[in-house]
Every structure is written in structure tokens, then in C-alpha cells.
C-alpha positions in Angstrom: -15.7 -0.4 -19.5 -13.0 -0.5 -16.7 -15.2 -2.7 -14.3 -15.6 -5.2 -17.3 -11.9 -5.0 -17.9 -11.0 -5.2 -14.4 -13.4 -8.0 -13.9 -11.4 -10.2 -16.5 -7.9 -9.9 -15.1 -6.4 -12.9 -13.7 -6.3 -13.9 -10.1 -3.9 -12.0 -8.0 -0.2 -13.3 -8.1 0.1 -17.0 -6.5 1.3 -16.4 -3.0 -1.2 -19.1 -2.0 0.2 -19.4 1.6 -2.4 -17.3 3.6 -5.3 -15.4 2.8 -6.3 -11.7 1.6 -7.3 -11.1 5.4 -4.3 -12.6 6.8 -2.3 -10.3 4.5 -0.6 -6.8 5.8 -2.6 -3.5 4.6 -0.2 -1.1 2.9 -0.8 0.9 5.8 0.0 -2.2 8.1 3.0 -2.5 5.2 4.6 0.6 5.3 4.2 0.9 9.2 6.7 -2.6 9.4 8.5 -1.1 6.8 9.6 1.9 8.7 10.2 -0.3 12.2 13.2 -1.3 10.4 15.0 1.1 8.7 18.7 2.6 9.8 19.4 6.1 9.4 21.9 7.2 6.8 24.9 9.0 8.3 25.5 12.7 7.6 27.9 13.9 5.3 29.6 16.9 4.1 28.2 18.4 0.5 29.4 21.5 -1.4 26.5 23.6 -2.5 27.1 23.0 -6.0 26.4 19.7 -5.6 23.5 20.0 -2.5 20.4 20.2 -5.5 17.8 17.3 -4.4 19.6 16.1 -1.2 18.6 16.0 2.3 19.1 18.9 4.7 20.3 17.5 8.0 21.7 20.7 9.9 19.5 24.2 9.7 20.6 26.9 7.8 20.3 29.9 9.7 20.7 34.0 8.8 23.9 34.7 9.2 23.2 38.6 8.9 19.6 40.4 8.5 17.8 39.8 5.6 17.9 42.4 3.6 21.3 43.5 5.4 20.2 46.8 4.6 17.9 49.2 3.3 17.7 48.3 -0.4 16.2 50.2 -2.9 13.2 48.1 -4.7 13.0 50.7 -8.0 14.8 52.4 -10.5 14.4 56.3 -10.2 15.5 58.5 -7.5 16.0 58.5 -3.7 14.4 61.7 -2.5 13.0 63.0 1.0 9.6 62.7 0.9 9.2 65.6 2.9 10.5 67.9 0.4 7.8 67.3 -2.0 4.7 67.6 0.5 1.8 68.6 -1.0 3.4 71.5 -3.3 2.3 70.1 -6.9 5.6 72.9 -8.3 8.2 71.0 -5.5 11.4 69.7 -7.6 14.6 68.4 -6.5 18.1 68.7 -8.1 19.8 65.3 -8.9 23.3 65.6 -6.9 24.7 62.2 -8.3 24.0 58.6 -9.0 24.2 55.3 -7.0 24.2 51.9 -8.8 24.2 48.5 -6.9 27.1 47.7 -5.1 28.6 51.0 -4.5 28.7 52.4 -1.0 25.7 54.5 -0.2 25.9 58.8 -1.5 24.0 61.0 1.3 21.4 63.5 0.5 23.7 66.7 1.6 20.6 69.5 2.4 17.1 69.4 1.4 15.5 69.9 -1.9 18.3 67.5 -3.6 17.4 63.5 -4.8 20.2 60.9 -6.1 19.6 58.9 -9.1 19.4 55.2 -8.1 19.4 51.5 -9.2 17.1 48.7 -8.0 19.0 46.6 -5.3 21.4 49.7 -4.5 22.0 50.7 -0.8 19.0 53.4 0.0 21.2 56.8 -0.1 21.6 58.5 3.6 19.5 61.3 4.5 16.7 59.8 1.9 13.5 58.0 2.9 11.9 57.6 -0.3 12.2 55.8 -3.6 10.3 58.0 -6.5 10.5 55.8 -9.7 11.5 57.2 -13.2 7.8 56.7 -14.2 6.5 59.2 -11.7 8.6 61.9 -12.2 9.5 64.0 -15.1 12.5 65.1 -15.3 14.3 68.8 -17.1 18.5 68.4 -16.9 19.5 67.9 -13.4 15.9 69.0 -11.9 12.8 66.3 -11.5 9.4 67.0 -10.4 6.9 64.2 -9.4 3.8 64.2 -11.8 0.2 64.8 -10.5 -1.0 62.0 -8.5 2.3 60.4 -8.1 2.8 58.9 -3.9 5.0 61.0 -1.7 5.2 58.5 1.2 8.2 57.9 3.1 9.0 54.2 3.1 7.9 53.6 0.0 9.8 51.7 -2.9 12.8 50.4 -0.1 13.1 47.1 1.4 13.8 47.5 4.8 16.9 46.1 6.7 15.5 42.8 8.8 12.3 43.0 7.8 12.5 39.8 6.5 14.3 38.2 9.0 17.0 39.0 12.0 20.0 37.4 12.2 19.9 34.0 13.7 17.1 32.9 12.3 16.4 29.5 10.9 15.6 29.8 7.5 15.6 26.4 6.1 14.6 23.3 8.5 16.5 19.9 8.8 14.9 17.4 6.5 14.2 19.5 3.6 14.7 18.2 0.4 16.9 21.2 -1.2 15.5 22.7 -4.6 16.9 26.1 -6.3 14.9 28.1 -3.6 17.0 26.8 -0.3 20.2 26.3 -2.1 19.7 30.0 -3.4 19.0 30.8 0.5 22.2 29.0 1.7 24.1 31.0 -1.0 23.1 34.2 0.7 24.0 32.9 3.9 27.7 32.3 3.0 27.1 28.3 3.7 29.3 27.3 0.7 29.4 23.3 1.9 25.9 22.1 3.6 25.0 18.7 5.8 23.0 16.5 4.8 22.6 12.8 4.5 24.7 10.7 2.8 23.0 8.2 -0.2 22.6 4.6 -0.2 24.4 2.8 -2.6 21.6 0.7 -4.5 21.7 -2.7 -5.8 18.7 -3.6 -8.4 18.4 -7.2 -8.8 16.5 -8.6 -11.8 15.8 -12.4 -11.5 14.2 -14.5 -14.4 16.0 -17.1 -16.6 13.2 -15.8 -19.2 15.2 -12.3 -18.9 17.3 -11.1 -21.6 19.6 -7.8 -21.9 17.8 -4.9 -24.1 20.9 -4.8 -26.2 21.0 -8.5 -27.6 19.4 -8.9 -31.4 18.1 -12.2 -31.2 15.1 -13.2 -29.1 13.4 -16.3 -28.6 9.4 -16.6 -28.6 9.8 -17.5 -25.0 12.2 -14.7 -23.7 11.5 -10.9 -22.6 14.1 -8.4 -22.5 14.5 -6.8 -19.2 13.0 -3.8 -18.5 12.0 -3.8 -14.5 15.8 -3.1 -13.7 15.9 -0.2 -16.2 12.5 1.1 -15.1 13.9 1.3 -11.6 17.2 2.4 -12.1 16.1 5.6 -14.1 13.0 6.0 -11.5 15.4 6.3 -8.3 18.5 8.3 -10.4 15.3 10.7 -10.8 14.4 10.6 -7.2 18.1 12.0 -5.9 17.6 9.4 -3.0 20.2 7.0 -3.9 23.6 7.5 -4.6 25.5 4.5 -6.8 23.2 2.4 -8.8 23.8 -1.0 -10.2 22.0 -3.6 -12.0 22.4 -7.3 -11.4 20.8 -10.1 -13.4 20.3 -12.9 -11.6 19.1 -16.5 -13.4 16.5 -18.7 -11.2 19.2 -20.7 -10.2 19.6 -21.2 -6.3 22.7 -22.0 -6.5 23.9 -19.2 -8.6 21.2 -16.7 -6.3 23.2 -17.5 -3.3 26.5 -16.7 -4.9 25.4 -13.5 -6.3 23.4 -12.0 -3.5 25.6 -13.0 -0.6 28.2 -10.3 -2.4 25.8 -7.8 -3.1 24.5 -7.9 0.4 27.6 -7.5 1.9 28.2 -4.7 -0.2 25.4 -2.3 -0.8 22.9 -0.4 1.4 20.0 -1.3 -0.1 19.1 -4.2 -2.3 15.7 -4.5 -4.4 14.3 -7.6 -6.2 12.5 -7.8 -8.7 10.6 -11.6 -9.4 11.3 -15.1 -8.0 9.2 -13.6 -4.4 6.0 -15.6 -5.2 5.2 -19.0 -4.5 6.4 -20.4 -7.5 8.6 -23.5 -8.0 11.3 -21.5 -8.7 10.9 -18.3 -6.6 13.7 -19.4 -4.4 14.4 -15.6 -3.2 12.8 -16.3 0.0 14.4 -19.1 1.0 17.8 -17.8 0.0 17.5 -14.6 2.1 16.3 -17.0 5.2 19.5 -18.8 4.2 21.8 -16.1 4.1 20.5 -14.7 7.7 18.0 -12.4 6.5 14.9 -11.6 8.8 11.8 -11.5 7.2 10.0 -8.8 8.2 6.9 -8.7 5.9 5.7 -11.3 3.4 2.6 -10.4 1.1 0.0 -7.1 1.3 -3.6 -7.3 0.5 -3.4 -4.8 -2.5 -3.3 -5.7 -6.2 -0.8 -4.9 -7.8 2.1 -5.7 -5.6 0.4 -8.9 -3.1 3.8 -11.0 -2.5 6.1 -7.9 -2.0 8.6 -9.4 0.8 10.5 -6.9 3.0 13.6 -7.7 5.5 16.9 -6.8 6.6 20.5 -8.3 7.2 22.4 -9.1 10.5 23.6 -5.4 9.9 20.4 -3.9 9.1 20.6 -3.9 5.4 17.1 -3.2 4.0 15.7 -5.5 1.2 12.9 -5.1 -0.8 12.0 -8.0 -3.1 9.2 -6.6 -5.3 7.1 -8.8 -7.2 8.0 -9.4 -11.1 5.3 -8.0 -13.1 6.3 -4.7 -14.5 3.1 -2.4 -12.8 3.6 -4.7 -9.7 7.5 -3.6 -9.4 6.7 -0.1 -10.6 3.9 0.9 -8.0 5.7 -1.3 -5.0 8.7 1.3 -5.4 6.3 4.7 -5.2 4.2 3.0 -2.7 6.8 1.6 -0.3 10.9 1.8 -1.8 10.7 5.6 -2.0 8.8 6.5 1.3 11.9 4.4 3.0 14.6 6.1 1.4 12.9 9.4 2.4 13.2 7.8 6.2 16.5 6.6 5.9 17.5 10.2 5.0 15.5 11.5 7.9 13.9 13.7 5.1 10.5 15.4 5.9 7.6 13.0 5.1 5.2 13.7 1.8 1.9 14.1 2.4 -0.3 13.0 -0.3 -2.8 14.6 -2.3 -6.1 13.8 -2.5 -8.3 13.7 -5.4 -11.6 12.7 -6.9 -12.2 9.9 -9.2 -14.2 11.3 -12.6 -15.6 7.6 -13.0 -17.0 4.9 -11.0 -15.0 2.2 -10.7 -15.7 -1.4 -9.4 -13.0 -4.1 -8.1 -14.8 -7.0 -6.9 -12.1 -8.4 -4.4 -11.5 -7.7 -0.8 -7.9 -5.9 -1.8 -7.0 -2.4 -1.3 -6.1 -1.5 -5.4 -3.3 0.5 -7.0 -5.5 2.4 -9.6 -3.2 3.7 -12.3 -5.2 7.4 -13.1 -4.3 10.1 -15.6 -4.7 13.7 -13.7 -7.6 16.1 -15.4 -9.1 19.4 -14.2 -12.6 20.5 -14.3 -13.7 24.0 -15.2 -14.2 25.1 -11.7 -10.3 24.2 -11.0 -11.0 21.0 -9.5 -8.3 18.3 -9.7 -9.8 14.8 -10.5 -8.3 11.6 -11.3 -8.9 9.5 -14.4 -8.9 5.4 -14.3 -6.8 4.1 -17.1 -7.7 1.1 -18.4 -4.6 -1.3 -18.6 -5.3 -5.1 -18.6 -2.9 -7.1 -16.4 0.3 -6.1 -13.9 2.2 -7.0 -16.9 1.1 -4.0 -19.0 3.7 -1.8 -18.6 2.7 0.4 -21.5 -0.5 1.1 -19.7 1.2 3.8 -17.5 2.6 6.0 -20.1 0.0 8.1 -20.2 -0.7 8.3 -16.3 0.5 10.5 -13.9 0.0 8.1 -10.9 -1.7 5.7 -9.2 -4.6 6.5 -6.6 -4.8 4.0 -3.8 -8.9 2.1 -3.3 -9.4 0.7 0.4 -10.5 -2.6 0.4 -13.6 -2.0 2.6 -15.2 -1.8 -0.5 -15.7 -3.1 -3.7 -17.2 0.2 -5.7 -16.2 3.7 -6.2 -18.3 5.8 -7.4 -17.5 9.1 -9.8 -16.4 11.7 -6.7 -14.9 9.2 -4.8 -11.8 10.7 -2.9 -8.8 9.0 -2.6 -5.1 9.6 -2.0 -2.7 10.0 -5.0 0.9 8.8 -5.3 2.9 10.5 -8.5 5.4 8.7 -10.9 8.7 10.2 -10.4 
């Protein structure tokens, strides 16, 4: 079913000006891409604030880790010696010791403190015996049969998981709960890491209307691309201040608008007018305005006439095709992997997973196969094509969880077929 649907889509875009084989590869694409790219600057970020940004200075142990020995069960800190191998061996309980006090010592032999879980191990004690192995008769406890007497055991020892110094989390990490939680127990209350981009998303289409207007002509669509993208890179944590524009294919009125947001902004995506269209003037306006083309059309589908280039002061642009799966996959594929450079962030490596169905695409272009994620009974990830019918089918993705990317060294894929998967964010 999908190669008959495939095989009645329309031809690919219009960017008529050189052919499939003249065309960059997206690995051709993305290696251009990142020739060009500045580096953001580093800024200062409280950690209450550092969730999803990039890490651009280590954080390093400050003291051990644990800084001491810490007691990993509730019960009672004992010498293990004084138990031995004498089933009748008790101990008197002296005292208790709840987290956060400052550690009781074990005064003579034969004695055991009551304890917490995270408390500092008591001194003279080497052993943690938990409320479930012992039974206890007023202030006397005696370990039941088979319960361990090993010294050591139930305490998490002071350094063993790291010394002080150490670097725990590297430069370029993307920072989740697990490193922020880390740079909390350091004492690193403000972290560095790289500052955003401000973002300008840039709609183009007189056929374009605002979601929010009532009345609709037959021949008008209500935008949707800038929305998509917006919501897709506020979700990312890679940009810092979005804006929409809405730009009418006007040259006139293109020049205007984009002269000011290129001066202002770091980063400036398109979406339409890039093809070869009458009035796809976006080319030609960026030439005019001192842009440098840098790349112009990849041999995939969706997403042929993507144009990349950059300003006199190295401003990136990426002017993405129009059609809704075209814009959509362009930004996984090629916005996002940039912003993760520009914020010197550790690159992604991409999965890998089987396709569950053949699939045929009769055209020498690498394709953007929109697939729906399943797993087999053995644990096996695979990857499921979803039929959608042209770049314009937006509502074909809404069940997927990404697209797979096909070479274009060939022309079917059979059920197994590996392949490389980029997820929606």
C-alpha cells in the first residue's frame, strides 16, 4: 500500500535549476551547514533556571562523594565483631542518631546505636544491622538466625564514589534533573553555560492567514508552519526569545521586513517563497541584502529547495521549504543539529532501527520516511512507515514518533532494513 501511495505523489518541489545529482546529500547538507556556524557566548545561569541548557564549564566535586561514611539502612550501628559467630550475642542500644546530627560513638563493646538511613555512621561502629534482622527486647537486640555480620556492610563509604576534584558533569551536556541535582550537591548555585539565540520565524505566503481570524476564503490557509516551529524549538530549550513574523510575497515589503529582523535576531528561519516559483523572491532578497548563500537544494524529499546562508556578521538563516512535513523534518534534520553546534552542546547520535515493511521510493533521493516506533516480542525496536500522501499532509505525523532517513543508493527497502532515526521533539 505505501509504494502505491508513494508512487502517486507529485513531483518533488520545483527547484528546477539543477538536477537530483547536482544536489547536496543531507550528509553533504549538514557538513556545509556546520562550516558556518558562530558559537554562542557563555553566560551566567542560576541553577534554578540551568534545566535543558548547555553546560559550558565542568562541574567538579567540590568535597568527596559521599563526604562521609553514611549509613544506607534503618536499624542499628553495631560492631560486627561483637556478634561473631555466637547465635545468643546481643548488644544494648546506648542512644539514637537521626540524619543530620553529628555522629554518637560506640563507647565499649557489646553496645549498638539506633540509626537513620543517610545519618553519619556512629564512631567506633563498622556495621549497619537493619531493623529486619534483629529482634529486639527493651534496650537489648539480638541478630536473628542467618542474618550477615560483615563489617562494611549497609554504609556508603566516604569517596567511594568519587574524590574531590573530580569532574562530574562534562562541558556540553545538556543539563536534565540528574546534573542539576549533581551541581546542587556541589554548592554550584549559578552554572555556565551558553547563552540562547534569539529566533525569528518567518512565515511567507500571501495565501497565509492568522489562526485566530473567522472568515476564510476557499483560496486561503491559516498558518500553521510558524506555530508548528515555534512550539517545536520552545520544546527544544535551544532558543531563547521567539517571534513570529508574517511576511506577504511582496518583494518590496520582504526586503523591508527581513532587513530589520536580520539586523536583529540570531537566527532567522523561513518558511516558503525558497523554490523556484514566480514569486519565491526569498533568494534573491537575501543575495540583495548581503547574504551568502551557502547551500541551495538537497537531494531528499521532503525538504529538496531548503536554502542555507549567513549575514556579513555571521547570522545563520535557514529558509525551509513551505510545505508543512517539508518545514517540519528540515528543522529535526538540519535547524536543531545547528543550534546544538552553536551551543557547543555534545552531538546526538542517532538511533538505528529496522523497518517492519518494505518500502519502495522510485527516485534517486535520499527520503524522510515519517515512521511510527513498535516493538517486537523479543524487545526489538522497529520502525513503522506511515502512509501520508503529500509534504502538505501535516496530519500525517500525529501519530509518528519520527522520521527514518532512506539513502538514495536505492530505490527499495525491504522489511529489516536498518536505518537511522530522528525523533519529533
Amino acid at each position: 500500500m505505501l509504494a502505491e501511495l508513494n508512487s502517486e505523489l507529485p513531483p518533488v518541489g520545483n527547484n528546477q535549476h539543477c538536477s537530483p545529482t547536482m544536489l547536496s546529500s543531507p550528509a553533504e547538507a549538514s557538513a556545509t551547514i556546520a562550516q558556518h556556524l558562530p558559537k554562542m557566548p557563555v553566560e551566567d545561569c542560576g541553577i534554578e533556571a540551568a534545566h535543558g541548557r548547555v553546560l559550558r564549564s565542568a562541574i567538579v566535586a567540590d568535597r568527596p562523594m559521599p563526604v562521609f561514611d553514611r549509613v544506607t539502612m534503618d536499624g542499628f550501628a553495631v560492631r560486627a565483631a561483637d556478634f561473631g559467630t555466637d547465635k545468643n550475642a546481643s548488644a544494648e542500644v546506648v542512644g539514637f542518631q537521626a540524619a543530620g546530627m553529628i555522629a554518637r560513638t560506640l563507647s565499649k563493646p557489646g553496645t549498638a546505636i539506633e540509626i537513620a538511613t543517610g545519618a553519619v555512621l556512629s564512631a567506633g561502629a563498622d556495621a549497619i544491622v537493619p531493623y529486619e534482622d534483629a529482634d529486639r527486647d527493651g534496650d537489648r537486640i539480638r541478630l536473628r538466625e542467618g542474618a550477615p555480620r560483615i563489617a562494611g556492610q549497609n554504609i556508603h563509604r566516604c569517596g567511594s564514589d568519587c574524590a574531590a576534584g573530580k569532574e562530574l558533569v562534562a562541558p556540553g551536556t545538556v543539563l536534565t534533573g540528574r546534573e542539576i541535582a549533581v551541581a546542587a550537591s556541589t554548592g554550584c548555585s549559578r552554572l555556565q553555560v551558553s547563552a540562547r539565540p534569539s529566533i525569528a520565524v518567518v512565515a511567507t505566503g500571501d495565501e497565509l492567514i492568522d489562526v485566530g481570524i473567522p472568515q476564510i476564503a476557499p483560496h486561503q490557509i491559516r498558518k500553521s508552519n510558524d506555530y508548528a516551529l515555534r512550539a517545536a524549538l520552545d520544546q527544544s530549550h535551544l532558543a531563547g526569545r521567539i517571534e513570529r513574523f508574517h511576511i506577504r510575497d511582496h518583494r518590496t515589503e520582504i526586503e523591508a521586513a527581513l532587513g530589520q529582523i536580520l539586523a536583529e535576531f540570531d537566527v532567522v528561519i523561513l518558511t516558503g517563497g525558497v523554490s523556484k516559483g514566480k514569486k519565491d523572491h526569498v533568494p534573491a532578497v537575501l543575495a540583495d541584502l548581503g547574504a551568502t548563500e551557502r547551500l541551495r537544494g538537497i537531494a531528499q524529499r521532503p525538504g529538496k529547495p531548503l536554502w542555507f546562508g549567513t549575514t556579513s556578521r555571521n547570522t545563520p538563516i535557514f529558509a525551509l521549504p513551505g510545505n508543512p512535513v517539508s518545514t517540519y523534518t528540515c528543522l529535526h534534520r538540519y535547524v536543531f543539529p545547528a543550534l546544538r553546534q552553536m551551543a557547543d552542546a555534545n552531538p546526538v547520535e542517532c538511533e538505528t532501527v529496522c523497518l517492519t515493511e518494505a518500502f519502495k521510493f522510485p527516485r534517486p533521493l535520499a527520503f524522510m520516511l515519517p515512521v511510527k516506533l513498535t516493538t517486537d516480542e523479543q524487545g526489538q525496536r522497529g520502525a513503522h512507515p506511515a502512509a501520508f500522501n503529500t509534504s502538505g499532509d501535516l496530519g500525517g505525523l500525529l501519530n509518528t514518533d519520527g522520521f527514518v532517513e532512506l539513502a538514495a543508493d536505492k530505490t527499495e527497502f525491504p522489511a529489516g532494513h536498518p536505518a537511522k532515526l530522528w525523533r519529533w521533539i
